[in-house]
C-alpha positions in Angstrom: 0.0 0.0 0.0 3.1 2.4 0.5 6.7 2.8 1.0 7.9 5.2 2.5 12.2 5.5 2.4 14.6 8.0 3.4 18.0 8.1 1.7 20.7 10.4 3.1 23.9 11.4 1.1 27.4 10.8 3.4 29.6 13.2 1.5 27.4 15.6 1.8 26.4 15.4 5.3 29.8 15.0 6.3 31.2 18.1 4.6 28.2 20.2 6.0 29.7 19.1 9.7 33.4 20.0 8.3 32.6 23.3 7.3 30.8 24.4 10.8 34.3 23.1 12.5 33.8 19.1 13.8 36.9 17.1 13.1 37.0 14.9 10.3 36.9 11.4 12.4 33.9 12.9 14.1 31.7 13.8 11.0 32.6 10.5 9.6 30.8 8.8 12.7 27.1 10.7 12.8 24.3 9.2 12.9 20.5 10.8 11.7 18.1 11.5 14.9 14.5 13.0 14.8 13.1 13.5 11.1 16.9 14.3 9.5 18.5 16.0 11.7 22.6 15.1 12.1 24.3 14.3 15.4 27.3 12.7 16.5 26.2 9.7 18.6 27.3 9.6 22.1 29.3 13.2 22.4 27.4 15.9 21.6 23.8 17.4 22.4 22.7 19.1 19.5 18.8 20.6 20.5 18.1 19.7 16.7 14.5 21.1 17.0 14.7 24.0 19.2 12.6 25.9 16.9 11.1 26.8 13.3 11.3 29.8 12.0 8.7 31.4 8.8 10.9 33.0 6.1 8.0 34.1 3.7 6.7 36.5 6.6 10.2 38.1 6.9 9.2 38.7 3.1 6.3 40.2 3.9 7.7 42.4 6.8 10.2 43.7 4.2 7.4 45.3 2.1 5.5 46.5 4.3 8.0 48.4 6.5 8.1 46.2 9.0 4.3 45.4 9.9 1.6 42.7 8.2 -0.4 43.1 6.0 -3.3 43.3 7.7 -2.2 45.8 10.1 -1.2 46.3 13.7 2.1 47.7 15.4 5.7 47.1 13.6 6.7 43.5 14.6 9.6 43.8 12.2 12.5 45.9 11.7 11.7 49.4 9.8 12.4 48.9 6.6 11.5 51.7 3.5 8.4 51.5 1.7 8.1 49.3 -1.3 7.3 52.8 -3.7 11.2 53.6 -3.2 12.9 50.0 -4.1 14.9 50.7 -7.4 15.8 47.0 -8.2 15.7 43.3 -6.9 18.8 44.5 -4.6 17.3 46.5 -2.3 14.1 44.3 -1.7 16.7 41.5 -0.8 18.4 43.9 1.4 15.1 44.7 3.2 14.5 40.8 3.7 17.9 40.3 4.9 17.3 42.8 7.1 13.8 41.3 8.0 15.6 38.1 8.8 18.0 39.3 11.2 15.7 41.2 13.4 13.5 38.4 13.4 16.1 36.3 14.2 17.3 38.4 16.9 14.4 38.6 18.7 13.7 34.5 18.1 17.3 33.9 20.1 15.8 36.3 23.1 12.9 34.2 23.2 14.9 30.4 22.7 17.0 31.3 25.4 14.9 31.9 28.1 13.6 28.3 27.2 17.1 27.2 27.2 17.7 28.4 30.7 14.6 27.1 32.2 15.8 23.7 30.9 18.9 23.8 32.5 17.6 25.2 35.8 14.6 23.6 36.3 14.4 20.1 33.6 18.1 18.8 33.8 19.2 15.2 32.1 21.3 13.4 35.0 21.0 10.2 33.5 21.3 10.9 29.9 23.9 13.0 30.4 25.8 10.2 32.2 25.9 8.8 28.2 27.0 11.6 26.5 31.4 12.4 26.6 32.2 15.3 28.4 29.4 15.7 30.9 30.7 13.3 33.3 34.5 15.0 33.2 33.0 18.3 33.7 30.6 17.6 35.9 28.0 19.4 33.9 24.7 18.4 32.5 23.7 18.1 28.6 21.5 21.0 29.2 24.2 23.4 31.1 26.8 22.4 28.3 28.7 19.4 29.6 28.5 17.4 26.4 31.8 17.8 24.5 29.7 19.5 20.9 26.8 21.5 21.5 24.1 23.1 19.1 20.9 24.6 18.4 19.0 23.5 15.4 16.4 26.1 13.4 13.8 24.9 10.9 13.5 27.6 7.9 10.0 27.1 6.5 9.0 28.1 3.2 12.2 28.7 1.6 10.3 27.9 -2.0 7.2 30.3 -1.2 9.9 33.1 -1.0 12.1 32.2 -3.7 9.2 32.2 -5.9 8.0 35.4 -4.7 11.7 37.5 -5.1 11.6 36.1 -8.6 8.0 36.9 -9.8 8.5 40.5 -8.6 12.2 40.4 -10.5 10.4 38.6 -13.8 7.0 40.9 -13.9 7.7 44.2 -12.1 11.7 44.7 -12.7 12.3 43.1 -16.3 8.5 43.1 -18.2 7.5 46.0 -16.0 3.8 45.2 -16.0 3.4 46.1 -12.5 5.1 48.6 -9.6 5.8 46.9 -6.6 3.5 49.3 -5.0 0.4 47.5 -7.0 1.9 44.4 -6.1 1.6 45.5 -2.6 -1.8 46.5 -2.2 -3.3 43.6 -4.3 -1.3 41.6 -1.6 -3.3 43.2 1.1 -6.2 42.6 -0.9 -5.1 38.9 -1.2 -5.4 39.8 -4.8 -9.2 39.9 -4.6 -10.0 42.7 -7.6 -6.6 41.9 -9.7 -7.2 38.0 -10.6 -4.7 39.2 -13.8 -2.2 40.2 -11.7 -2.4 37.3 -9.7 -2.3 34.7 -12.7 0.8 36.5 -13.9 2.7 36.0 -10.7 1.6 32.7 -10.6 3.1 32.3 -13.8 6.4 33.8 -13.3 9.8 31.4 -13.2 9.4 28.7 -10.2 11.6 26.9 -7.9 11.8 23.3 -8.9 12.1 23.2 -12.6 15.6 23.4 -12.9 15.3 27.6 -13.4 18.4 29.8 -12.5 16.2 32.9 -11.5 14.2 31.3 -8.6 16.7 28.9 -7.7 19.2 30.7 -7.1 16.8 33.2 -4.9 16.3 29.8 -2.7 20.0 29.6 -2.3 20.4 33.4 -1.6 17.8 32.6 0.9 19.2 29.7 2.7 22.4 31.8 3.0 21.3 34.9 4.1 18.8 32.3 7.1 22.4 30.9 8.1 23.9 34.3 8.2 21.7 35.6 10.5 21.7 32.7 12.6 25.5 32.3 12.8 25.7 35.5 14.5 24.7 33.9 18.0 25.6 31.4 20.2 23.3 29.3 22.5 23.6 29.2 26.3 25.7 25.8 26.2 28.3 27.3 24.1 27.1 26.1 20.9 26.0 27.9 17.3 22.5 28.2 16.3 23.0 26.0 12.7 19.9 25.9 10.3 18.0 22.7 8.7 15.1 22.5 6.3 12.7 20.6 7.1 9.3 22.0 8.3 7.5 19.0 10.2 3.7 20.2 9.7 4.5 24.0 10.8 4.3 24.7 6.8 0.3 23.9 6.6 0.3 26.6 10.3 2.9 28.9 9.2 0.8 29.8 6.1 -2.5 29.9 7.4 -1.4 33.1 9.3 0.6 34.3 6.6 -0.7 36.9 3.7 -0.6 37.1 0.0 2.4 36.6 -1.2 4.2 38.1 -4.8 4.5 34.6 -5.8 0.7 34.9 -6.7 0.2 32.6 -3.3 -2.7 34.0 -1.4 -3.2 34.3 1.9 -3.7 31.1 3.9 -2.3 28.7 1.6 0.3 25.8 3.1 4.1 27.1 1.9 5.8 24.5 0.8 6.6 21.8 2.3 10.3 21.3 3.7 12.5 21.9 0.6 10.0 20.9 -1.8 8.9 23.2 -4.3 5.5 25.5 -3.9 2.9 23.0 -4.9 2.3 22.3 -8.0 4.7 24.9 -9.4 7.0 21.9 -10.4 6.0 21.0 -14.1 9.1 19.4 -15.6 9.2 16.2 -13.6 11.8 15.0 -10.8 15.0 15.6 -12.7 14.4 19.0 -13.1 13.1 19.4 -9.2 16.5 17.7 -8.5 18.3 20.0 -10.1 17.2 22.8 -8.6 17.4 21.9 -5.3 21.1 20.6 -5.7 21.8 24.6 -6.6 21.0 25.0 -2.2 24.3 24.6 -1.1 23.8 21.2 1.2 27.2 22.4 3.3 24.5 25.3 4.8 22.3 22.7 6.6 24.0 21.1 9.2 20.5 20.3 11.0 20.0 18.8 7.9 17.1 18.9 5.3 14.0 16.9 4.3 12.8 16.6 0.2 9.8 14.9 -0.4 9.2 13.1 -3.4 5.7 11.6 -4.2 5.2 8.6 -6.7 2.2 6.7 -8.0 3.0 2.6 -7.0 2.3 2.3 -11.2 5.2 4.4 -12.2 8.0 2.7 -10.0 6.9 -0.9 -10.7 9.3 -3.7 -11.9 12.8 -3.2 -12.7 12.6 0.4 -15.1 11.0 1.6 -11.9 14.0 0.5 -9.6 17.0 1.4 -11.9 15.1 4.9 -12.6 14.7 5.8 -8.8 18.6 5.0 -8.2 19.6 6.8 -11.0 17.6 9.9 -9.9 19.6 8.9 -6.2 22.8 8.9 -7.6 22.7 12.2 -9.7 21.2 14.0 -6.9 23.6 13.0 -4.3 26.7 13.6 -6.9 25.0 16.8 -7.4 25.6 17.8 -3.9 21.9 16.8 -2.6 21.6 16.0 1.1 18.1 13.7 1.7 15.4 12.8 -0.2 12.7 11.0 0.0 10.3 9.0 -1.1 6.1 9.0 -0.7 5.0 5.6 -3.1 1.1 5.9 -2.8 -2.0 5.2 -4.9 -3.4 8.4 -5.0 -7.5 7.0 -5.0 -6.5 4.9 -1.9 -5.0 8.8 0.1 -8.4 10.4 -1.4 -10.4 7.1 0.1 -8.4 7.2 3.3 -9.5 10.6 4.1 -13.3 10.3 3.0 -13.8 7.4 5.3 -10.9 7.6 8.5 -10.0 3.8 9.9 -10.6 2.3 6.2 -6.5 2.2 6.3 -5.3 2.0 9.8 -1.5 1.1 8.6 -1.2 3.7 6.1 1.6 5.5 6.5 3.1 8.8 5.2 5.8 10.9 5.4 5.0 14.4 6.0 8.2 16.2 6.1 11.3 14.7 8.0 9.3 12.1 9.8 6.5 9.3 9.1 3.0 9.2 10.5 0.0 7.2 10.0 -2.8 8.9 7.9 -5.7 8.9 9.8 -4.1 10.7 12.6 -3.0 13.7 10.4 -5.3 17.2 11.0 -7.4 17.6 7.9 -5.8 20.6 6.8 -2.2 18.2 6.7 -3.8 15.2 5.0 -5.0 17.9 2.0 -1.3 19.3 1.5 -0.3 15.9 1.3 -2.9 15.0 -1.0 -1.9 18.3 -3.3 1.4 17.6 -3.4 2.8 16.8 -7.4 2.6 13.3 -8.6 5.6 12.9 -10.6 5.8 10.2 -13.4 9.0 8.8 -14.8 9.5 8.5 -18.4 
């Protein structure tokens, strides 16, 4: 009835823990905890889901000056008013400014967690298993293991790579729009411009192998682990970011706006690292492609990449040698994790109609597995819309 795999990639999982300064021997010996997250078994306490955190409202803080949408005080940082952005530069600016504010005031917030942990919910006996603790007579949660870290989901990487390269394809190269229309049709949630709307939703999209929005979802997995490497937690250890989004993606955008992707306001973000849904239309090699342009080395939390299937197109041996070829370009690529959903679509669309048809079925959601029926509505539809890709 399904299958549900997760395949992770060594080099590039090991080079991600090189480049934020574990020793080689170390990397080599990690292991994969929670949904994907990396660790190194027995000395370190890495917090690998401290938090999530929704890029696509940083977006919307950055052209707004700071505040939603819909109104109310400035949450953000001030930023200047979408009328006087000349170019795509300075709306990236605004977000990167967005994103370390946010950020700022996230690590405020963690911390105070972090300290009530270690004051009030210590580990003894765990910790007695972890190197380090023992020696300096210090629990996991005060810092006693010998590598410490704080792990950050960023959430809708897709929604605002999509979004920075619809404004750059219709208002800064075909110039059918300003920004400023964009804007208030946003606050609108496009409700008078359905035109407008269609064209954004049209504009270049993550996931089919396109420089322009890909390479806005690496700016903006560099500029998340920018802002996050500025700060340390209260056991020593750097804040590192993943991409994985659990179910916070189907939350996160129900209290999110329009977006200038032509998303309106409500809609799930994408799932994980998967693209915006149904905005892939070239099949999984050109999904792969883009993704391996997100430098993996940035995710040391690791990420999660959903791929769905229909049982009928990954049959028999074409099936099998397809799937493994797909595995091995990706991960020569540079891709991290991927993973597979193998489902008969009527049996998901039966399964929700009538709950406890299908007790065992299983699915993955983002990083981790769950059975169907005890999914929230609103989950088991995203998972339901996501792209069926076919293999030729």
């Amino acid at each position: 009835m399904c299958h549900v795999p997760a395949l992770f990639n060594d080099d590039a999982s090991i080079s991600a823990l090189l480049r934020h300064g574990y020793p080689l021997n170390e990397a080599r010996n990690y292991g994969v905890v929670g949904c994907v997250e990396l660790a190194l078994p027995g000395k370190s306490f890495f917090s690998t889901d401290a938090a999530l955190f929704n890029l696509p409202f940083c977006l919307e803080l950055a052209l707004n000056r700071g505040k939603r949408l819909k109104g109310g005080g400035r949450v953000g940082a001030l930023t200047p008013p979408p009328e006087s952005f000349a170019g795509i530069e300075d709306i990236i600016a605004a977000f990167r400014l967005q994103v370390f504010h946010m950020v700022d005031r996230f690590v405020n917030d963690i911390q105070v967690i972090e300290r009530g942990n270690r004051d009030h919910h210590p580990t003894p006996f765990s910790s007695t298993l972890v190197d380090g603790c023992i020696e300096s007579g210090k629990d996991t949660t005060a810092g006693g293991a010998l590598y410490n870290s704080s792990g950050v989901q960023g959430v809708g990487v897709a929604d605002t790579a999509d979004s920075l390269a619809a404004i750059e394809h219709v208002v800064f190269r075909k110039r059918r729009y300003t920004l400023k229309e964009i804007v208030r049709a946003m606050r609108a949630n496009f409700a008078s411009e359905p035109v407008m709307c269609a064209e954004l939703r049209s504009a270049p999209k993550y996931g089919n192998d396109l420089e322009l929005p890909d390479g806005y979802a690496a700016e903006v997995v560099r500029i998340f682990h920018s802002a996050l490497a500025r700060h340390c937690n209260t056991r020593g250890g750097p804040y590192v970011p993943g991409f994985y989004s659990s179910t916070s993606h189907v939350g996160f955008g129900r209290y999110t706006g329009a977006l200038p992707g032509g998303r309106l306001a409500g809609e799930p973000f994408s799932a994980s690292l998967d693209p915006s849904h149904g905005r892939d239309r070239l099949g999984p090699t050109a999904l792969l492609n883009s993704v391996s342009r997100i430098d993996s080395s940035l995710a040391p939390n690791g990420y999660a990449l959903n791929l769905r299937f229909d049982p009928r197109t990954v049959s028999g041996d074409r099936g099998l040698a397809i799937l493994s070829a797909l595995m091995k370009g990706f991960f020569s690529s540079g891709g991290m994790e991927m993973q597979f959903n193998v489902l008969d679509p009527e049996t998901l669309e039966e399964a929700r109609r009538r709950p406890g048809l299908y007790p065992g079925l299983v699915v993955r959601v983002a990083g981790y597995c769950a059975y169907f029926d005890d999914l929230p509505d609103s989950v088991k539809s995203e998972i339901i819309a996501r792209t069926r890709l076919e293999l030729r």
